[in-house]
N, C-alpha and C positions, 0 to 999 in steps of 0.2 A: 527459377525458384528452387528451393532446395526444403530438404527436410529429415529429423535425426534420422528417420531410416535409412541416409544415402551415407550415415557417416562409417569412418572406417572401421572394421571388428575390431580393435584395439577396446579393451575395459576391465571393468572392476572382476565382471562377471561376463561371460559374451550369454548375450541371450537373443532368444526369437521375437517373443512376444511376453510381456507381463503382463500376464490376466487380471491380477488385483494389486491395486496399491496398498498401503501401510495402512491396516485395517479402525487405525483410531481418526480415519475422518468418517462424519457420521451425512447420513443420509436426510436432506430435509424433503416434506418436514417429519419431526422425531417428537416420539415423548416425552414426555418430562421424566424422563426414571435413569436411574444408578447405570443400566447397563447402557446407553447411548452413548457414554463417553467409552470406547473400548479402545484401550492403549499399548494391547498387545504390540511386541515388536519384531514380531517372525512375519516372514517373508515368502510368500508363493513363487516360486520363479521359474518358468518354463524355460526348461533347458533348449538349445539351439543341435540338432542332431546333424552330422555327417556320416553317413551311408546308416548304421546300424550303434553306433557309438556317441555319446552324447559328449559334448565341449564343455569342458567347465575351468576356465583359466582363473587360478586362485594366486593369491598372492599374498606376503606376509608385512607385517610394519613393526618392529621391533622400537622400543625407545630405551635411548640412551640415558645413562643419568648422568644427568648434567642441568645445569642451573639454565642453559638456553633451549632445554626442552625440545631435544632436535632429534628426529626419527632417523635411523639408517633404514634405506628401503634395499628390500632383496628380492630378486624376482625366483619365483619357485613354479614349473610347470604344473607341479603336484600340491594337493591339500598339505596345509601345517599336519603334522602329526596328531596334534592335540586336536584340531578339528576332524577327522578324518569319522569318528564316531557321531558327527553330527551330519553327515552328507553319505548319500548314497547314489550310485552314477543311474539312471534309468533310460529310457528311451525315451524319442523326443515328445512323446506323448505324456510324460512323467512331468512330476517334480519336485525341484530339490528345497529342503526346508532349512531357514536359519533362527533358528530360536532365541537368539540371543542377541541385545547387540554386542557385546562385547565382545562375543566370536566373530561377529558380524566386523567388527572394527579390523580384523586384521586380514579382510579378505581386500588389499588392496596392490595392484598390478606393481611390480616396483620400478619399474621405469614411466610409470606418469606422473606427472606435476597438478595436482590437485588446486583448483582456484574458487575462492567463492565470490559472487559481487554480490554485496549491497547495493541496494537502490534508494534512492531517496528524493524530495522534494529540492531541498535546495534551498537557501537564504540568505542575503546579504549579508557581511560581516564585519561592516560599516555602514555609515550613515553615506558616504561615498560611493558606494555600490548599488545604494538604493534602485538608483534611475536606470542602470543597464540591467539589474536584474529584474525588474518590472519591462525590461524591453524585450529579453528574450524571453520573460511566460506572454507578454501579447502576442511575439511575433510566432507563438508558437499554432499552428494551422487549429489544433485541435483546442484550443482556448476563444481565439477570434478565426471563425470561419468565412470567409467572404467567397460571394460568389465567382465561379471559375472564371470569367470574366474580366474579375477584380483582383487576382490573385497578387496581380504586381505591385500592388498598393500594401502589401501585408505588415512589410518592414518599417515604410514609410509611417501608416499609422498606428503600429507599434512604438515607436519614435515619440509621437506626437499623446501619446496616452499614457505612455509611460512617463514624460515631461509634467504633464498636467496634473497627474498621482503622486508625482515624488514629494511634493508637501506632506500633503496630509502622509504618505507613508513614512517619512521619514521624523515624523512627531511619535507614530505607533512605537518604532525600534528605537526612539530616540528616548521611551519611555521603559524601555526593559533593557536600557544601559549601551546603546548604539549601534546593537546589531543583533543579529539572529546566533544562538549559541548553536544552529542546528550541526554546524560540521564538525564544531569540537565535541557534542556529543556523539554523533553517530563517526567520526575516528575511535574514539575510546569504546564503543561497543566494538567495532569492526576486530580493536587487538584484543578485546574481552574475549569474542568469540576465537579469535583464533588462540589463545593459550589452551580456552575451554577443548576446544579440537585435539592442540597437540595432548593435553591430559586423557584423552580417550585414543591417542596413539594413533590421531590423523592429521598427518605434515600437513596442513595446507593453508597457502596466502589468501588473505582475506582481501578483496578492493572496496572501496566505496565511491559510487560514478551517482551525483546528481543531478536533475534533469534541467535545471534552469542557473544555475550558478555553479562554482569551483567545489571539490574538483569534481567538472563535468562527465557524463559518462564516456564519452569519447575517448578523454582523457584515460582514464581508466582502463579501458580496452587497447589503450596503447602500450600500456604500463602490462595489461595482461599478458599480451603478444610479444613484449620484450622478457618474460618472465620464463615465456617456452611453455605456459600453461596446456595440458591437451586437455582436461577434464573440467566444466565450470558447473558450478551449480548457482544457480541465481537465484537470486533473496533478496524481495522487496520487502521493505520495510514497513508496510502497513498490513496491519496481523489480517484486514478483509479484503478481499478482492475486488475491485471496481477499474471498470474501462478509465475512468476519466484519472485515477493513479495509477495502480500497477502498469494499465494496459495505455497509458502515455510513453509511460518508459519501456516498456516491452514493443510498440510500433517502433519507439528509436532503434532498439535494437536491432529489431528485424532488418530497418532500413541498412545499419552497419554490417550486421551479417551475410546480408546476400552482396555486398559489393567488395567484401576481402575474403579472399581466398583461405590462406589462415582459419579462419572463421569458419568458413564452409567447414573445414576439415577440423576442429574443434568440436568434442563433442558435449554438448549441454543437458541440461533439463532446469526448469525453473518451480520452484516452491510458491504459487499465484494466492494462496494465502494458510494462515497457521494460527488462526481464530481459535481452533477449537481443543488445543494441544493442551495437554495435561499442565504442563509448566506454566504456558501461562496465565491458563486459566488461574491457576493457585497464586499466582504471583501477582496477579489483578484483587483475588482476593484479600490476600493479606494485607495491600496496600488500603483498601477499603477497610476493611476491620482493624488497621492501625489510625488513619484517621478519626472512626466514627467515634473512637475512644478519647477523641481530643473533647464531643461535644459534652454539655450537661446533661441532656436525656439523649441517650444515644440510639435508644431503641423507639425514640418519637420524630428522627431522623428521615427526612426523604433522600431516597439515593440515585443522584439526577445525573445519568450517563446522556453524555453531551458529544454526538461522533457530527464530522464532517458532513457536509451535504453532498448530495450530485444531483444534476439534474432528472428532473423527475422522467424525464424519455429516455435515460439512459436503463430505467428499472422496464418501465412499462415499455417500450418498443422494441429496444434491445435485447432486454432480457437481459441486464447486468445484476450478479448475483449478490449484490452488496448490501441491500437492504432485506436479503432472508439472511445472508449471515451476520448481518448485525444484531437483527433480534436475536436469534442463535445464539451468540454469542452475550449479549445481557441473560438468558436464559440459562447459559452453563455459569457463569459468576454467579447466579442468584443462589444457581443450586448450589454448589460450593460455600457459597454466604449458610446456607440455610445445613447446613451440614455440621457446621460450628456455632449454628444454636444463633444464628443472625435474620431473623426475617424481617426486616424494614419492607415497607414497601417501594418499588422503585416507579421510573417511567421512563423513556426514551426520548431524545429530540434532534434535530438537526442543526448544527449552524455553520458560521462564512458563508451564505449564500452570497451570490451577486448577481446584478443586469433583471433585468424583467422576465428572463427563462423563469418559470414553475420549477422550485427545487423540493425533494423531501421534504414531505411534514410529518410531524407537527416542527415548527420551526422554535428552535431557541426561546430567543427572546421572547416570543408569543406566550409560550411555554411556563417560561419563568413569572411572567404579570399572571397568566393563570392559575398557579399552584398560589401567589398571592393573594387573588381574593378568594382562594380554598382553603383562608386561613392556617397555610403550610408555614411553620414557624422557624424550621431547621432543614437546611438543604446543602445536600456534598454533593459536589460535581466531581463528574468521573469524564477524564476527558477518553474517551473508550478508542477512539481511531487514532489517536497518536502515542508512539512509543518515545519520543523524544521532546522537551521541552523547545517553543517556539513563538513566534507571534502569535500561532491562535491560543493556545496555551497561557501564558505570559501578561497579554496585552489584552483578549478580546475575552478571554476566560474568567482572569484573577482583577480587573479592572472595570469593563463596561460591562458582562453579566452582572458580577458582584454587587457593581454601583445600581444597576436595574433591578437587583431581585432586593437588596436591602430599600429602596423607593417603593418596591411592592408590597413590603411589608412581612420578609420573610428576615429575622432576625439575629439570626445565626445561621452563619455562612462557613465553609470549607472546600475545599478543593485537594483529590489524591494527585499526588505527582505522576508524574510520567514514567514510566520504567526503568527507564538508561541501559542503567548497568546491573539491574536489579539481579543478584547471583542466581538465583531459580530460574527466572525469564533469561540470561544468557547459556545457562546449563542449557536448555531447553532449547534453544537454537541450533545449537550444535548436535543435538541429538535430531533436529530436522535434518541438517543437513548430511551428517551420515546415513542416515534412512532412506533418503535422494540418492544415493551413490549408483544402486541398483538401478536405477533410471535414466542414467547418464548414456546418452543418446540411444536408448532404446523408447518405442512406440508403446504407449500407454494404450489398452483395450478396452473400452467398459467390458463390464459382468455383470449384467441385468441382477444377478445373485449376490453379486459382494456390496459393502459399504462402500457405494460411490461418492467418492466428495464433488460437491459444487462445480467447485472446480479442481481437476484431476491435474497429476503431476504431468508435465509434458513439454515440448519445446517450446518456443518464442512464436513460430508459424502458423502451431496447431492450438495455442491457446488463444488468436488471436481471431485464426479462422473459425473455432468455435464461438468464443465469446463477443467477438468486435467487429461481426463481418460489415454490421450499419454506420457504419462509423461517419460513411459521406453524408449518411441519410436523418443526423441524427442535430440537434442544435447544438449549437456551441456553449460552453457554461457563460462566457461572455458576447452577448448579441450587441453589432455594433446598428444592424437594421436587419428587416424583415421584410420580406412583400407580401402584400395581398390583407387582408381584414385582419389583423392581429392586435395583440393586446401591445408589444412593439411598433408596429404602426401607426397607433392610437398613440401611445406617448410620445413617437416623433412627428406625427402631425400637428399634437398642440402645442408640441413646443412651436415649430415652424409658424405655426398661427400667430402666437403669441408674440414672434417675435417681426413679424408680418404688421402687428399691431403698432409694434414698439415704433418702427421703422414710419408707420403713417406719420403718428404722431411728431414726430420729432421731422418729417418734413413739412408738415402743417406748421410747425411753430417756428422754423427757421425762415419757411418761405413766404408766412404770411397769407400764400393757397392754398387750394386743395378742396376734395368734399365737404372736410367738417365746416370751413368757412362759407362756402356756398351755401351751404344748409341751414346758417345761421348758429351754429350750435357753438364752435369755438370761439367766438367772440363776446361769448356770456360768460367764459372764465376771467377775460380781460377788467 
């Protein structure tokens, strides 16, 4: 097992320890007031001492003009000249301040190759692809968990679940025009973000590695590795943190890391969520305050943010930190809304639940027939956990909500689009990801004192050992059975009954014997 601390001194910055991270993530829980969002973007950073002298390897990035917006990198032992007024060398008990990013932007090594991955879901891109990508989210351990026993059978009914789904699934995508747009949108952010990068005078290749279809992460990590990449900073693409997203793709990861060598010696840090960032908060607003303008009374509007489910053990047992930063996160848009003179009132809900596991509530649909007989007349969905348009988006959003809430009696209907490429919300990535740089295979510390986020920047190992150590001990979002008195037990006993019944009957009538004839009884149907 390995971990950033074992990675080599090679960086941005060589440091010992980072006492605090980037002070605009905010502490839950928080008050509702002005000052909880703090967006400062200076940087505490404990210098790394050798005997009596402190290390501080700076570097410059110059950009060329040119229409391909390409950096020449130059390595400098010594601070830029023009930064040199912003840094002072102290002991290691010191530290050094960077007040700006834009100073901040050119403190970077010039002999490393700078890499970001995107993360992402994944989704067929044909009506062709359906069936094998339904085969690798079953076969995936952390979707259907079967007992250690049964482990061999994983693939197999994977196989056989995926075959049996691909109808009805492939009516869904065959309804929002034959496939899933998710890779050509999250491609087009990926170059979004890296123009936006190189415009703040930071070289670096963007990947994008999805967990259950092309291009796969694996993929991607190959592509990284033939790049010569030494520095990664990792970026999932769902703005809230949850075991059963981010921390799917980040157990891949781990798995990849600890068995290439390369990678060991690669040094990382990953961004595990960015809910509560200036940019997009603003860019979720505007998207809302541009719709609500579509409606007739726009101020008699309910504003119905609509995020992904996880199972409800993932919150309660775990301790997965998805559903405080969801509210969190409806709570900074509101205020934002409420800042431009918008106070609708809103509510929260869940949906894609699946299988008989307990997921978040209040659930969706439920949600929806509710606000109906509340005589709620005007409803905009905010699909709040997805940045990219999709099936759930697409097909279970703008189709069977829609169709449900107009049956319930709410009569005017809208839906905010999805992000994409939205220029504030990709500014804004890019300003995450330079703010990472500092972190890049150095050990994150809490500070009982500073603004701890949720979840804190840090490696693949230790966000994983923090947040997902239950992983074994936790249900699967898809339960294929269950032992012992369960509400899954229950339903696969009566089915078995049921079909226990079916089976009598039909040899009672074939053969003419049996109990019910003995008893008199099927022969009064005759």
């Amino acid at each position: 097992m390995w971990s950033s601390s074992q990675a080599s001194t090679r960086g941005v910055i060589e440091v010992g320890i980072v006492e605090a991270g980037p002070s605009h993530f905010p502490k839950r829980p928080a008050t509702r007031n002005s000052s909880r969002l703090n967006l400062s973007r200076a940087y505490a950073i404990k210098s790394n001492s050798v005997g009596s002298r402190t290390r501080l390897c700076l570097g410059q990035c110059y950009q060329m003009k040119s229409s391909n917006c390409k950096c020449k990198m130059g390595w400098s032992p010594q601070p830029p000249s023009g930064l040199r007024h912003h840094l002072r060398v102290y002991s290691s008990a010191s530290e050094a301040v960077l007040p700006s990013q834009s100073d901040f932007s050119k403190l970077l090594v010039g002999n490393e190759k700078i890499g970001v991955l995107l993360l992402n879901l994944g989704g067929p891109e044909t009506l062709d692809d359906v069936q094998p990508f339904l085969f690798n989210l079953f076969a995936d351990p952390d979707i259907i968990r079967l007992p250690r026993l049964f482990r061999f059978l994983q693939k197999p009914l994977a196989q056989f679940i995926s075959v049996a789904r691909a109808p009805k699934s492939k009516e869904g995508y065959a309804s929002i025009g034959g496939g899933s747009p998710l890779r050509q949108i999250t491609d087009a952010q990926a170059e979004a973000l890296r123009k936006a990068l190189c415009e703040k005078d930071i070289p670096a290749k963007v990947y994008v590695g999805m967990r259950y279809w092309h291009p796969f992460t694996e993929e991607a990590i190959e592509q990284i590795k033939r790049d010569g990449i030494t520095k990664l900073v990792v970026l999932p693409l769902y703005p809230q943190f949850s075991i059963s997203t981010s921390g799917s793709s980040l157990r891949l990861l781990e798995s990849i890391f600890r068995e290439d060598e390369y990678l060991v010696n690669m040094q990382h840090t990953v961004i595990p969520s960015w809910y509560q960032r200036e940019g997009y908060i603003k860019a979720m607003a505007t998207l809302i305050e541009k719709e609500l303008s579509t409606f007739p009374e726009p101020q008699k509007v309910m504003i119905f943010f609509s995020a992904h489910g996880v199972p409800l053990a993932y919150v309660e047992e775990a301790g997965d930190p998805y559903k405080a930063e969801m509210e969190e996160c409806v709570d900074l848009i509101m205020e934002e809304l409420e800042k431009r003179g918008i106070k609708n009132s809103c509510t929260l809900a869940y949906q894609s639940r699946v299988g008989p596991v307990e997921w978040l509530r209040p659930y969706t649909d439920e949600t929806i027939i509710q606000l109906g007989q509340r005589r709620v007349k005007s409803l905009l969905a905010v699909p709040i956990s997805f940045v990219s348009e999709h099936i759930e988006t697409l097909e279970e959003i703008d189709v069977e909500y829609k169709e449900l809430a107009l049956e319930s009696g709410i009569e005017h209907w809208g839906r905010v689009p999805a992000l994409g490429c939205e220029p504030t919300f990709i500014t804004d990535l890019a300003d995450a990801v330079i703010e990472s740089l500092p972190y890049v295979g150095a050990m994150a510390v809490s500070n009982i004192e500073a603004r701890q986020p949720l979840v804190p920047l840090g490696s693949v190992e230790e966000l994983l050992a923090a947040y997902d150590s239950k992983r074994d001990e936790l249900p699967p979002p898809v339960t294929v059975w269950e032992w012992g008195w369960t509400k899954s037990a229950e339903t696969w006993n009566g089915r078995a009954a049921m079909l226990a019944v079916l089976a009598l009957l039909v040899l009672e009538v074939t053969t003419g014997k049996g109990f019910l004839h003995q008893w008199g009884i099927l022969p009064l149907f005759r």
